[in-house]
N, CA, C and O atoms as CSV, one atom per row, in Angstrom:
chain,resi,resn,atom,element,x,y,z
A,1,UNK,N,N,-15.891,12.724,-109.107
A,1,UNK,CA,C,-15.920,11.684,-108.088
A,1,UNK,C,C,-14.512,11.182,-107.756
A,1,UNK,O,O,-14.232,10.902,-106.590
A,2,UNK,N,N,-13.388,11.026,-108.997
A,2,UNK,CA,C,-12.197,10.690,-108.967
A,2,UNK,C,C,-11.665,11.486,-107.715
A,2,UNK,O,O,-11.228,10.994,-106.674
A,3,UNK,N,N,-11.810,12.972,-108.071
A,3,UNK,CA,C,-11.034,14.068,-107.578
A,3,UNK,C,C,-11.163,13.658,-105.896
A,3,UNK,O,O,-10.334,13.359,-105.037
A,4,UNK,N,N,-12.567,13.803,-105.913
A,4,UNK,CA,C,-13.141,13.534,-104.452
A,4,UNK,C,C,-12.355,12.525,-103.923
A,4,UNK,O,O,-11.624,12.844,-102.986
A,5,UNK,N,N,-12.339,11.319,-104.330
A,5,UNK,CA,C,-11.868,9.804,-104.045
A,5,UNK,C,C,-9.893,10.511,-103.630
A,5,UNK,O,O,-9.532,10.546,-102.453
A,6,UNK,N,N,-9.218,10.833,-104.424
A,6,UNK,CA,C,-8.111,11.392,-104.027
A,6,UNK,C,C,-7.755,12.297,-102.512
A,6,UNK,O,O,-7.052,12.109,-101.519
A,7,UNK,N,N,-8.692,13.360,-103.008
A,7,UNK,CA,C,-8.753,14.404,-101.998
A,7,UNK,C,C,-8.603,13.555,-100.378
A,7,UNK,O,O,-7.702,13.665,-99.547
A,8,UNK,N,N,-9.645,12.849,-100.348
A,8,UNK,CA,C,-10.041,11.838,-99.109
A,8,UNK,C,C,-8.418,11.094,-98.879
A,8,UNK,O,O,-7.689,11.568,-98.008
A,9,UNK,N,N,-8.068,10.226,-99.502
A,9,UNK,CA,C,-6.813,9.544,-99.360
A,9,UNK,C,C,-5.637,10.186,-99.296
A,9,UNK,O,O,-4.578,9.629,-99.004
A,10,UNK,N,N,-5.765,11.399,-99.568
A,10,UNK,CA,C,-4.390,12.439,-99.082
A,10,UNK,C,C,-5.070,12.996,-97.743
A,10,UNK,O,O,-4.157,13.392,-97.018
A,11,UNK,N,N,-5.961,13.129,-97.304
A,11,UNK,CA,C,-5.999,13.335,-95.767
A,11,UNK,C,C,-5.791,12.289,-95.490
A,11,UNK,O,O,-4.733,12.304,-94.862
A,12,UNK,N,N,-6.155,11.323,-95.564
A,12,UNK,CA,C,-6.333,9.967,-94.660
A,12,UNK,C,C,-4.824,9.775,-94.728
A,12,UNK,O,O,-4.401,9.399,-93.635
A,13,UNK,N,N,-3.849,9.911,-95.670
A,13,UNK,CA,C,-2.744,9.897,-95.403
A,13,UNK,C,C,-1.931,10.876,-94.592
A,13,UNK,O,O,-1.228,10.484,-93.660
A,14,UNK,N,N,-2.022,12.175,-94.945
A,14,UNK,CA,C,-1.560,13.312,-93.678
A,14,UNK,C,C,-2.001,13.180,-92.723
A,14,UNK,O,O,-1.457,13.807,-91.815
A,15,UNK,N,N,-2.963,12.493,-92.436
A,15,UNK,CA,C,-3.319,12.609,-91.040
A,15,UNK,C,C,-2.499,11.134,-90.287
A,15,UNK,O,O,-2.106,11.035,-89.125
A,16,UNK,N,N,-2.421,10.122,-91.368
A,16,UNK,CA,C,-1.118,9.160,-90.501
A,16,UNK,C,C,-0.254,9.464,-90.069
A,16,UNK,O,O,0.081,9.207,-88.913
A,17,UNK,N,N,0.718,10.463,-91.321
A,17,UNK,CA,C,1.608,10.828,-90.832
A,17,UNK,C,C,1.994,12.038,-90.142
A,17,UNK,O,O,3.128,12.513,-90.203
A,18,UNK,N,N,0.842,12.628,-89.355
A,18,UNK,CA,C,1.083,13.200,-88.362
A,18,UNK,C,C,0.974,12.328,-87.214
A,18,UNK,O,O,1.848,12.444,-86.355
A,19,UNK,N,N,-0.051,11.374,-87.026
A,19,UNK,CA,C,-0.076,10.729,-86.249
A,19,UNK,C,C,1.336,10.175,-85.937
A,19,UNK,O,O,1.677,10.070,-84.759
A,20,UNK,N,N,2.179,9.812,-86.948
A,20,UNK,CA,C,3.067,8.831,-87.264
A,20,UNK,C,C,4.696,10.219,-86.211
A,20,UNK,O,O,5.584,9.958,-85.399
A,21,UNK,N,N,4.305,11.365,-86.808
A,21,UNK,CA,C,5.245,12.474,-86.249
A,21,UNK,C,C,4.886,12.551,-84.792
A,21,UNK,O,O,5.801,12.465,-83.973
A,22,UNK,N,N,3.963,12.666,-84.490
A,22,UNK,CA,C,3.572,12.649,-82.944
A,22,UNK,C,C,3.674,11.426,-82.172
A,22,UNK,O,O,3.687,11.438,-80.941
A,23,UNK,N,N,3.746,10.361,-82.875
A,23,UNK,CA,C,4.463,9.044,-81.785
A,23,UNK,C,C,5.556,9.186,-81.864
A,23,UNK,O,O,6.178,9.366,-80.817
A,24,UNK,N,N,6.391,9.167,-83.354
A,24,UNK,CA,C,7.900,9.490,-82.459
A,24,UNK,C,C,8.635,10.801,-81.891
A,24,UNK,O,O,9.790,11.031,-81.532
A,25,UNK,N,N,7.294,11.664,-81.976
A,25,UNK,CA,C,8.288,12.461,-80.906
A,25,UNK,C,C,7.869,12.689,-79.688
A,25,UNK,O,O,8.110,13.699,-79.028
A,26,UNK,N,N,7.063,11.510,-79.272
A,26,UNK,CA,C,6.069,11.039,-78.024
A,26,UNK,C,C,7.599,10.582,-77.525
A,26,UNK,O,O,8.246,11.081,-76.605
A,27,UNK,N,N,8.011,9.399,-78.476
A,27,UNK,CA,C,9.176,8.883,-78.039
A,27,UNK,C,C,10.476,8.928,-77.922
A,27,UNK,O,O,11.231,8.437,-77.082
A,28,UNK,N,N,10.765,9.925,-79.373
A,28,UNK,CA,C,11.756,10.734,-78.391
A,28,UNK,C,C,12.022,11.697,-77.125
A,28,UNK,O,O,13.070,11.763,-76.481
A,29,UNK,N,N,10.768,12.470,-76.901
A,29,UNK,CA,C,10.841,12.681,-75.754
A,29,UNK,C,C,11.009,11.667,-74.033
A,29,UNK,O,O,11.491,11.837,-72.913
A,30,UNK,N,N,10.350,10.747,-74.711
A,30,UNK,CA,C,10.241,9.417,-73.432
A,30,UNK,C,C,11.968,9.409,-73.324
A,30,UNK,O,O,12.658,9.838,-72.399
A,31,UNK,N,N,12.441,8.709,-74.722
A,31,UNK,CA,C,13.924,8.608,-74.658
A,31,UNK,C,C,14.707,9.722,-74.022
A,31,UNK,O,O,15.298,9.345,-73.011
A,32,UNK,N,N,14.873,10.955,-74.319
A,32,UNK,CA,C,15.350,11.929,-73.855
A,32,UNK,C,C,15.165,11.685,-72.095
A,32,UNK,O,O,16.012,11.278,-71.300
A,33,UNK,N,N,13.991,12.025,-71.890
A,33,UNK,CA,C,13.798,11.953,-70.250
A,33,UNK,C,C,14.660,10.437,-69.760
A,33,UNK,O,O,14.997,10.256,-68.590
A,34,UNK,N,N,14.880,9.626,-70.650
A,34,UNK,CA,C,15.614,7.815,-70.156
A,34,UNK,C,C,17.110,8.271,-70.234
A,34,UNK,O,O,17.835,7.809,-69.353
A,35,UNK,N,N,17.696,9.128,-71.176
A,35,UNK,CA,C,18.763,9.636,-70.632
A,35,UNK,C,C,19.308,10.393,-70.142
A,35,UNK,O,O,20.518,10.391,-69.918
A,36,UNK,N,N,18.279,11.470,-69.781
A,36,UNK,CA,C,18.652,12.196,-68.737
A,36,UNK,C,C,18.526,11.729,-67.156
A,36,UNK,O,O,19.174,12.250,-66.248
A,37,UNK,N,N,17.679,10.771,-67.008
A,37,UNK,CA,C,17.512,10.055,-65.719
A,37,UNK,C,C,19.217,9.404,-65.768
A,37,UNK,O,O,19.999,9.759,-64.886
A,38,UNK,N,N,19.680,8.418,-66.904
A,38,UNK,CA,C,20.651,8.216,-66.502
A,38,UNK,C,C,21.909,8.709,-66.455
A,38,UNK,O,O,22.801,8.032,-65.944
A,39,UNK,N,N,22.180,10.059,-67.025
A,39,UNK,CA,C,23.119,10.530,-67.030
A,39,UNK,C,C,23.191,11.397,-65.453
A,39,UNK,O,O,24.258,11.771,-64.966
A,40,UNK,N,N,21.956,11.595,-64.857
A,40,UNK,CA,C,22.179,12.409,-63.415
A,40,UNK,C,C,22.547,10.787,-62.513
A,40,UNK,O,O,23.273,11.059,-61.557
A,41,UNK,N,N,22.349,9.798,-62.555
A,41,UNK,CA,C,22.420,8.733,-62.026
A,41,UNK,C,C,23.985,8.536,-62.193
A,41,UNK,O,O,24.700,8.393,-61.201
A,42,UNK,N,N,24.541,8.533,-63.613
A,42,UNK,CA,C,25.714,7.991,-63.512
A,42,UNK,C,C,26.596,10.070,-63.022
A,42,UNK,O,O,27.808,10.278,-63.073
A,43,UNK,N,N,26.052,10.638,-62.818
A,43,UNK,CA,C,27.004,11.606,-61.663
A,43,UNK,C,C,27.048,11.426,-60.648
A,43,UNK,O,O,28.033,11.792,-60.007
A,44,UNK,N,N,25.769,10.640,-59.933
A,44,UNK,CA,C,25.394,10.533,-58.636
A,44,UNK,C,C,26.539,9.557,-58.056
A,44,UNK,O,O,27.254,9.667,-57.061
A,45,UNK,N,N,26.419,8.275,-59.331
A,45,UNK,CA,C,27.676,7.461,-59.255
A,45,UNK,C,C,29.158,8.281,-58.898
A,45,UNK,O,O,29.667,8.087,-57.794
A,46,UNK,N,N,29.603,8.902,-59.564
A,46,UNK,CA,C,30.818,9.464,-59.716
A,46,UNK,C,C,31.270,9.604,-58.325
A,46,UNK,O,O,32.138,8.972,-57.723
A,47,UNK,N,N,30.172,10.980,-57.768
A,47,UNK,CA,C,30.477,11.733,-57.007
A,47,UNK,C,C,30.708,10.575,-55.923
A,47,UNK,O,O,31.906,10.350,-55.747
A,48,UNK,N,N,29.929,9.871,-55.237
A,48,UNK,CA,C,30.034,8.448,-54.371
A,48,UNK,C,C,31.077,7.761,-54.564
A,48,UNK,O,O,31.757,7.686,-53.540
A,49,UNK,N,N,31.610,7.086,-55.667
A,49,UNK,CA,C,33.320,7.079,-56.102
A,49,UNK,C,C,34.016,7.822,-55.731
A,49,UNK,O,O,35.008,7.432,-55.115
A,50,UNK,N,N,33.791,9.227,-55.950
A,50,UNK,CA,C,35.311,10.432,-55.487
A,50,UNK,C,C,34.566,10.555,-53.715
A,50,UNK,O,O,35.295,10.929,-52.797
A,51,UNK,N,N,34.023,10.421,-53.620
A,51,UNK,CA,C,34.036,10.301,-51.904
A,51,UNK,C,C,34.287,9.140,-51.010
A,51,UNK,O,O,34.507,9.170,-49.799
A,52,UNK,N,N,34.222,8.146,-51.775
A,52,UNK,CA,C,34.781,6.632,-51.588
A,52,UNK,C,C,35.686,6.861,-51.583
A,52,UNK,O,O,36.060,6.672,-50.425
A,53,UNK,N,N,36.722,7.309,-52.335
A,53,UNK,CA,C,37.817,7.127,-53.078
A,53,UNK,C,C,38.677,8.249,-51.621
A,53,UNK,O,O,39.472,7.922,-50.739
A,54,UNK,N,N,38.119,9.424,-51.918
A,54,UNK,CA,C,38.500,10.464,-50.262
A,54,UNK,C,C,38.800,9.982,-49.314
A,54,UNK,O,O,39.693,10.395,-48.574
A,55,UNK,N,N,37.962,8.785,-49.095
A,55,UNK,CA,C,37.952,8.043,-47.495
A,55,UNK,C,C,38.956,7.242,-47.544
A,55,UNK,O,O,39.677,7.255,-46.546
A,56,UNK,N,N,39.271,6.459,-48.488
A,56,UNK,CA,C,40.189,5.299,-48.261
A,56,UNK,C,C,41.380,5.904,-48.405
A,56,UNK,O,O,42.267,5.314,-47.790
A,57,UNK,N,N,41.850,7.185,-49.185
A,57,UNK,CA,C,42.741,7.942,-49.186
A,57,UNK,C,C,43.319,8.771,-47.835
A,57,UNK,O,O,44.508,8.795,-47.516
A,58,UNK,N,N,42.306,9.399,-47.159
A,58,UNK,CA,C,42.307,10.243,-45.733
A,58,UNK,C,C,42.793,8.538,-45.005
A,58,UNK,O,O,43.867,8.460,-44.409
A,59,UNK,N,N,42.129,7.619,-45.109
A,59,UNK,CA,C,42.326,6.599,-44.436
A,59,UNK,C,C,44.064,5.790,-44.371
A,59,UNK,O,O,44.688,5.162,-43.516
A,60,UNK,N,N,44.286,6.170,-45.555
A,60,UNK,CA,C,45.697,5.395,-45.496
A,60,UNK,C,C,46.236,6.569,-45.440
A,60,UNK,O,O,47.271,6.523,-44.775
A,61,UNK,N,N,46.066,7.317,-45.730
A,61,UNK,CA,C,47.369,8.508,-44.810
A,61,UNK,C,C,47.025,8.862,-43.377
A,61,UNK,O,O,47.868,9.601,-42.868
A,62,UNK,N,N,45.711,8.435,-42.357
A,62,UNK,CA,C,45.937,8.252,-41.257
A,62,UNK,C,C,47.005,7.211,-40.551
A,62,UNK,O,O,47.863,7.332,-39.678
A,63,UNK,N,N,46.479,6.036,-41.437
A,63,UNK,CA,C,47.570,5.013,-40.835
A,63,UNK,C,C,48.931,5.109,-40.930
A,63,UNK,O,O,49.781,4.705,-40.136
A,64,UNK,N,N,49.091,5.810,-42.210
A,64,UNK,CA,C,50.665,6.203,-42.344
A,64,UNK,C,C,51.268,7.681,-41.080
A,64,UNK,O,O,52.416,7.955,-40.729
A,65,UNK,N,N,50.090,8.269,-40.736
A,65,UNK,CA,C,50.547,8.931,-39.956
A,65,UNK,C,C,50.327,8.341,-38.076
A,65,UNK,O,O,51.116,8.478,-37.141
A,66,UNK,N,N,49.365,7.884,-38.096
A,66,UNK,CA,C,49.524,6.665,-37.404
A,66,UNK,C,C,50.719,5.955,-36.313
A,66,UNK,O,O,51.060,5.872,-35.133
A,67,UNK,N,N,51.080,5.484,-37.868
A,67,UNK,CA,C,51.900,4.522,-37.855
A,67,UNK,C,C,53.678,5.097,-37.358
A,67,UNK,O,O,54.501,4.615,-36.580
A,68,UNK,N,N,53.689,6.143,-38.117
A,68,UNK,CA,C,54.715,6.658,-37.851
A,68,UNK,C,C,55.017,7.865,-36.023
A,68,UNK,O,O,56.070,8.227,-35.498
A,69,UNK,N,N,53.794,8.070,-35.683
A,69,UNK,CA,C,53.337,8.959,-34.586
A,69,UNK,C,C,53.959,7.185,-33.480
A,69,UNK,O,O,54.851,7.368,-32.652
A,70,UNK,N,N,53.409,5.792,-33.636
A,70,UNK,CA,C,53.670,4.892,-33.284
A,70,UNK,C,C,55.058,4.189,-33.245
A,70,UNK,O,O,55.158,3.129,-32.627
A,71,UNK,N,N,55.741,4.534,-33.648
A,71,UNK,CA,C,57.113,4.637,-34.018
A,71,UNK,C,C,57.868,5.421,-33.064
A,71,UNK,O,O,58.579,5.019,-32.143
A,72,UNK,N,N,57.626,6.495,-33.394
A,72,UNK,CA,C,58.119,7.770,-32.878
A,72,UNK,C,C,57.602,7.348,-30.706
A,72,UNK,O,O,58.272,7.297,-29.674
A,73,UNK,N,N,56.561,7.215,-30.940
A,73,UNK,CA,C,56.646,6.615,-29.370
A,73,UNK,C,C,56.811,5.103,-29.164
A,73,UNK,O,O,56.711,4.990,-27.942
A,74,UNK,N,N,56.961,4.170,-29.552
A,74,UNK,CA,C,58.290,3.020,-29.417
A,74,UNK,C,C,59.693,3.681,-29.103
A,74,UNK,O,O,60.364,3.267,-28.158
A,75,UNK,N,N,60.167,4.821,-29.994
A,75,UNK,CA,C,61.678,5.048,-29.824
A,75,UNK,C,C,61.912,5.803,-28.504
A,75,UNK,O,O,63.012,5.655,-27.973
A,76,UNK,N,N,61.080,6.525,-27.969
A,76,UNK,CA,C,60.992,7.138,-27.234
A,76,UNK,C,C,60.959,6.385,-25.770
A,76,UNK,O,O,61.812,6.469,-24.886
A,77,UNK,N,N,59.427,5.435,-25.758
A,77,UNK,CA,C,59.689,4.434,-24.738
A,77,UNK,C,C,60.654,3.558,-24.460
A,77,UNK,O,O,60.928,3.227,-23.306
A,78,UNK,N,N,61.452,2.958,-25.861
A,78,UNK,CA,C,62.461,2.423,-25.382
A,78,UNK,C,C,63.469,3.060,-24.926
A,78,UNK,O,O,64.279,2.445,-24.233
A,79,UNK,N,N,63.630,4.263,-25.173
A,79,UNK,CA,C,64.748,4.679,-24.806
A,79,UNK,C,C,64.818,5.183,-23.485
A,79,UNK,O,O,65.891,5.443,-22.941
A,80,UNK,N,N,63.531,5.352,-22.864
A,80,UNK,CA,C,63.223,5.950,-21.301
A,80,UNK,C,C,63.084,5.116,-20.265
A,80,UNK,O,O,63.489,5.350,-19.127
A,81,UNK,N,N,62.211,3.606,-20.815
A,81,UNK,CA,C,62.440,1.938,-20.032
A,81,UNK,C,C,63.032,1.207,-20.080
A,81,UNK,O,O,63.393,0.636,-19.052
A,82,UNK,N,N,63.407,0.869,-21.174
A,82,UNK,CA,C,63.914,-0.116,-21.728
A,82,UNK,C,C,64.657,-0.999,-20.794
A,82,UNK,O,O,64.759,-2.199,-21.050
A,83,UNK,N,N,65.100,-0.562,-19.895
A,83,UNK,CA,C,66.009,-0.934,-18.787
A,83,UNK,C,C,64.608,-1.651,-17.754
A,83,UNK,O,O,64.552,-2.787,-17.284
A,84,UNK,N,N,63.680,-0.632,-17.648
A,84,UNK,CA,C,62.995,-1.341,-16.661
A,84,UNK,C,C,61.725,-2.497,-17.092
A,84,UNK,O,O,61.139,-3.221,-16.286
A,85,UNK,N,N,61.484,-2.440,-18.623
A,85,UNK,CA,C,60.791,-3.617,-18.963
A,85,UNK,C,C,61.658,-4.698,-18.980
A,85,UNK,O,O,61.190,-5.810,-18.734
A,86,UNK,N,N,62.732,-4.584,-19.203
A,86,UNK,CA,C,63.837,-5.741,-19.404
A,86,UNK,C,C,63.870,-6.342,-17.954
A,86,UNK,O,O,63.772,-7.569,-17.922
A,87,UNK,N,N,63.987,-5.718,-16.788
A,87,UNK,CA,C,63.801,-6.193,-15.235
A,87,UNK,C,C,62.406,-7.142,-14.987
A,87,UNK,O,O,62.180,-8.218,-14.434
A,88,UNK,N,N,61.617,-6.139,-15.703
A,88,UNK,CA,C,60.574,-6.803,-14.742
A,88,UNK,C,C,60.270,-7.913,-15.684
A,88,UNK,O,O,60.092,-8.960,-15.062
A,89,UNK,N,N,60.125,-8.067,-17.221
A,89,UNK,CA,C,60.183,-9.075,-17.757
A,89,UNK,C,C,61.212,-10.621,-17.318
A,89,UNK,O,O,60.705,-11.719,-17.550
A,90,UNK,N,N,62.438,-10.554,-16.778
A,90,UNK,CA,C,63.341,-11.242,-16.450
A,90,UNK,C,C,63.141,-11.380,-15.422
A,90,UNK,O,O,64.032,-12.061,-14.916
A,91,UNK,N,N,61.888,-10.898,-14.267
A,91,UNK,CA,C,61.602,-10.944,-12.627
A,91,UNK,C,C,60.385,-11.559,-12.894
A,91,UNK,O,O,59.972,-12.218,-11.939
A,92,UNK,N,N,59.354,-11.560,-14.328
A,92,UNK,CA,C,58.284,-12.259,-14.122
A,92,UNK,C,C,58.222,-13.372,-14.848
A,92,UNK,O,O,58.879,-13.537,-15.876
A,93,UNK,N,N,57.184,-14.461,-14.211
A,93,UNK,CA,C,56.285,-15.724,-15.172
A,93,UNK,C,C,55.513,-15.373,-15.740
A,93,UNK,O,O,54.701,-14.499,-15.436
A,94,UNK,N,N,55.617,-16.178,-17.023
A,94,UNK,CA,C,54.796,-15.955,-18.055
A,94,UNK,C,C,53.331,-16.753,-17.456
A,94,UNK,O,O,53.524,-17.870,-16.977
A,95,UNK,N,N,52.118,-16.312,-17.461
A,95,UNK,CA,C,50.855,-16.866,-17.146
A,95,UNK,C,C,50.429,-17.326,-18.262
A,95,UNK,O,O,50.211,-18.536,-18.321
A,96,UNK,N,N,50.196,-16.487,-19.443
A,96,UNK,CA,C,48.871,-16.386,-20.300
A,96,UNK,C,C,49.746,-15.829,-21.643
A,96,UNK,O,O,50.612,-14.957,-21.570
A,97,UNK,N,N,49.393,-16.420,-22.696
A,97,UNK,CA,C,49.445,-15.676,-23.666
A,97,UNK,C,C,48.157,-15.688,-25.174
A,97,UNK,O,O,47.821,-16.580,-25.953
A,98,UNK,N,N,47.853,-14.613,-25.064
A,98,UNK,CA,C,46.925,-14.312,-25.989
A,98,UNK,C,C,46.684,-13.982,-27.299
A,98,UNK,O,O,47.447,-13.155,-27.798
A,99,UNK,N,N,45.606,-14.535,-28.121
A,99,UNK,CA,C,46.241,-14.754,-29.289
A,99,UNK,C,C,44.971,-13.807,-30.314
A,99,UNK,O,O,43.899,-13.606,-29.744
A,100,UNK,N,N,45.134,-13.247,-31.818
A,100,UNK,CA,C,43.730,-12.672,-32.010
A,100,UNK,C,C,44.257,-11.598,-33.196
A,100,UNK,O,O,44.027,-11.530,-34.404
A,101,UNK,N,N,45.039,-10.829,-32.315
A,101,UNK,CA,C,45.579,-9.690,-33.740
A,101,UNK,C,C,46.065,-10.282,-34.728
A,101,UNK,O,O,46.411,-11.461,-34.652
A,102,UNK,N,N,46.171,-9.595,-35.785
A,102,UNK,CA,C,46.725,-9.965,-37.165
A,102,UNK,C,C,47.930,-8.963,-37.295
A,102,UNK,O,O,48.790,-9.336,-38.094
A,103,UNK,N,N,48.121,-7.966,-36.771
A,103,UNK,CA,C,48.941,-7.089,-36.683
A,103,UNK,C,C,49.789,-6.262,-35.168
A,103,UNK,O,O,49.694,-6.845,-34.088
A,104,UNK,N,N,50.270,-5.436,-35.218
A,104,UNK,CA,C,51.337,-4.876,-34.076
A,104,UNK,C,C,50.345,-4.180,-33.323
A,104,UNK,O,O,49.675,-3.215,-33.692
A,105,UNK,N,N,50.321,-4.920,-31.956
A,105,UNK,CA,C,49.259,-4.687,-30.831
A,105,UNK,C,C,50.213,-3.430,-30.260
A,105,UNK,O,O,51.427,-3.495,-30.066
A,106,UNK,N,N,49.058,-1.891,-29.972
A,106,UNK,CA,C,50.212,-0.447,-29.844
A,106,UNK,C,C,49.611,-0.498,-28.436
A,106,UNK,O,O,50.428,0.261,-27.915
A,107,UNK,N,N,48.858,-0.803,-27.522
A,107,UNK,CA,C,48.506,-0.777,-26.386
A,107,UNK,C,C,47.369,-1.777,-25.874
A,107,UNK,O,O,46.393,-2.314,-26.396
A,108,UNK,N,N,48.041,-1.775,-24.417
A,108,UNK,CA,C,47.370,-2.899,-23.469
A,108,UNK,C,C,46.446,-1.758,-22.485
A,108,UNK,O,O,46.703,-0.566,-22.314
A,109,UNK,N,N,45.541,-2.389,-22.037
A,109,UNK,CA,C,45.106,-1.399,-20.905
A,109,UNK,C,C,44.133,-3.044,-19.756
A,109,UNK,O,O,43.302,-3.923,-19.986
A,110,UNK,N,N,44.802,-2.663,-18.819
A,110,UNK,CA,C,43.856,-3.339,-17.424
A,110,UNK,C,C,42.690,-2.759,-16.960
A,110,UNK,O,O,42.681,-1.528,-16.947
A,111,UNK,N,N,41.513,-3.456,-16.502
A,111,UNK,CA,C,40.387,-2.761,-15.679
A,111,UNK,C,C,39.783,-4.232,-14.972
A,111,UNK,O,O,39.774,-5.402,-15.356
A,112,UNK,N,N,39.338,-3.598,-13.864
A,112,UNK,CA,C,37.971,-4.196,-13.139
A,112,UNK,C,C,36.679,-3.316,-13.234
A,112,UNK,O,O,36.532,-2.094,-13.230
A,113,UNK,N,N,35.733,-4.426,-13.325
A,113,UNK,CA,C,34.187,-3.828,-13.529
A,113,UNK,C,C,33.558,-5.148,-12.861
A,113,UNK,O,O,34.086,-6.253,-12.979
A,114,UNK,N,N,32.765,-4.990,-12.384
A,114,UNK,CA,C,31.617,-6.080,-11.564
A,114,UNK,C,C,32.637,-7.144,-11.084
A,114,UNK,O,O,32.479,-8.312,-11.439
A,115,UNK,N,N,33.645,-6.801,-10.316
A,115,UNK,CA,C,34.580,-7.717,-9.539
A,115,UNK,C,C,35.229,-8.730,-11.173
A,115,UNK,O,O,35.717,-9.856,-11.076
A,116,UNK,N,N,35.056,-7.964,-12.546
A,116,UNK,CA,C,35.445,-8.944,-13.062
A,116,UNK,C,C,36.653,-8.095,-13.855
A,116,UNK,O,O,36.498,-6.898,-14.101
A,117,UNK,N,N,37.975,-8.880,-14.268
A,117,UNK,CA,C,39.076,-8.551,-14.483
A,117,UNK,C,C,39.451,-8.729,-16.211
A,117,UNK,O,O,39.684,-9.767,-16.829
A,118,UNK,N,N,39.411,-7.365,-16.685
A,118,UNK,CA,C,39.469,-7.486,-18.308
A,118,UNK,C,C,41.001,-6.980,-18.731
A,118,UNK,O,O,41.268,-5.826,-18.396
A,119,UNK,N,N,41.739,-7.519,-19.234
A,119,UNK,CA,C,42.927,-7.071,-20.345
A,119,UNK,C,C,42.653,-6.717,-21.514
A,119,UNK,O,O,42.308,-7.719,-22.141
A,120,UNK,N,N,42.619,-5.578,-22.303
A,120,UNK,CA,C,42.011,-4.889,-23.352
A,120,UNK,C,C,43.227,-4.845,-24.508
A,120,UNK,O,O,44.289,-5.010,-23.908
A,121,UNK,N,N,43.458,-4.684,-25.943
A,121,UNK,CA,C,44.681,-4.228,-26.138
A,121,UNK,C,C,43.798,-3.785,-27.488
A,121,UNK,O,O,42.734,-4.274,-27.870
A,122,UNK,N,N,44.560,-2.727,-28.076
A,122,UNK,CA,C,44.894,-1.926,-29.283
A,122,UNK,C,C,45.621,-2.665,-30.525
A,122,UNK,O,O,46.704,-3.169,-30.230
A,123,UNK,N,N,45.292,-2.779,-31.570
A,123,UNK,CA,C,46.012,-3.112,-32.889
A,123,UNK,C,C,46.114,-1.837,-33.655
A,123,UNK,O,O,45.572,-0.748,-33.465
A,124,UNK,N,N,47.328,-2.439,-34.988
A,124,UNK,CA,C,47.171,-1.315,-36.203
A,124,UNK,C,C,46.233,-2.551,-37.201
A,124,UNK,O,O,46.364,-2.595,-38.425
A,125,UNK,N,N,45.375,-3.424,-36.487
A,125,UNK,CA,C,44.608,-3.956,-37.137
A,125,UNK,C,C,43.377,-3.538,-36.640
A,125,UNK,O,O,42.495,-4.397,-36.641
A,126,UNK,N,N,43.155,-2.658,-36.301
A,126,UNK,CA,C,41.741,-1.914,-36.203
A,126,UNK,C,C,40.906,-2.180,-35.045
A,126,UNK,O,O,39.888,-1.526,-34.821
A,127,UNK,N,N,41.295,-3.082,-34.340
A,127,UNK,CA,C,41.055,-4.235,-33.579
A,127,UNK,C,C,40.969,-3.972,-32.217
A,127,UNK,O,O,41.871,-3.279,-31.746
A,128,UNK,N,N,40.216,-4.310,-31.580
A,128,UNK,CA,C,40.292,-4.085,-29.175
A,128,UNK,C,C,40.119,-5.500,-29.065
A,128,UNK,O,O,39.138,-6.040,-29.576
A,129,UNK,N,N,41.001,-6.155,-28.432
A,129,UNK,CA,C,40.274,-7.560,-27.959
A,129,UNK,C,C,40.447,-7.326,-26.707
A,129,UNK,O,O,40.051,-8.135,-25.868
């Protein structure tokens, strides 16, 4: 009867601890799949960083090229008008002056549309007012 009484309590125990083997590797698997979700997440990150990172890069070496293409035609215009903005500036009244950029306004442009009269201008602040 002893024997019997044993026999019973060593299954009843192997069978916990299988039970006991099959939850945690219920859960290590759960875990596994929790870091593999986040390890493709934090690439997803990365890659969005190095393409962030591309843009603002392409971006300031536009402006630097830009900037210098802007230059290069300042030296040029002054050196071809310069004489005749200086005239007509010293032949005209000042009307209006306008206020808005934060930075070096590179062009003005005039238009009419519906009889109505717009002055447009260009910044290296990104800017049309």
């Amino acid at each position: 009867d002893e024997v019997n009484h044993l026999k019973s309590e060593k299954e009843i125990y192997e069978k916990k601890q299988s039970e006991e083997i099959s939850k945690m590797n219920n859960d290590n698997q759960l875990l596994k799949q929790q870091l593999d979700n986040a390890l493709t997440e934090i690439k997803q990150l990365k890659k969005e960083i190095q393409f962030k990172n591309n843009q603002i890069c392409h971006y300031e070496e536009d402006k630097k090229e830009n900037y210098s293409y802007h230059q290069l035609l300042q030296t040029k215009s002054n050196s071809t008008s310069k004489f005749n903005f200086d005239l007509f500036r010293s032949s005209s009244k000042l009307i209006n002056t306008f206020t808005g950029h934060t930075d070096i306004v590179w062009s003005i442009d005039y238009s009419i549309f519906d009889d109505c009269r717009f002055i447009c201008s260009g910044s290296e602040d990104m800017t049309v007012r």
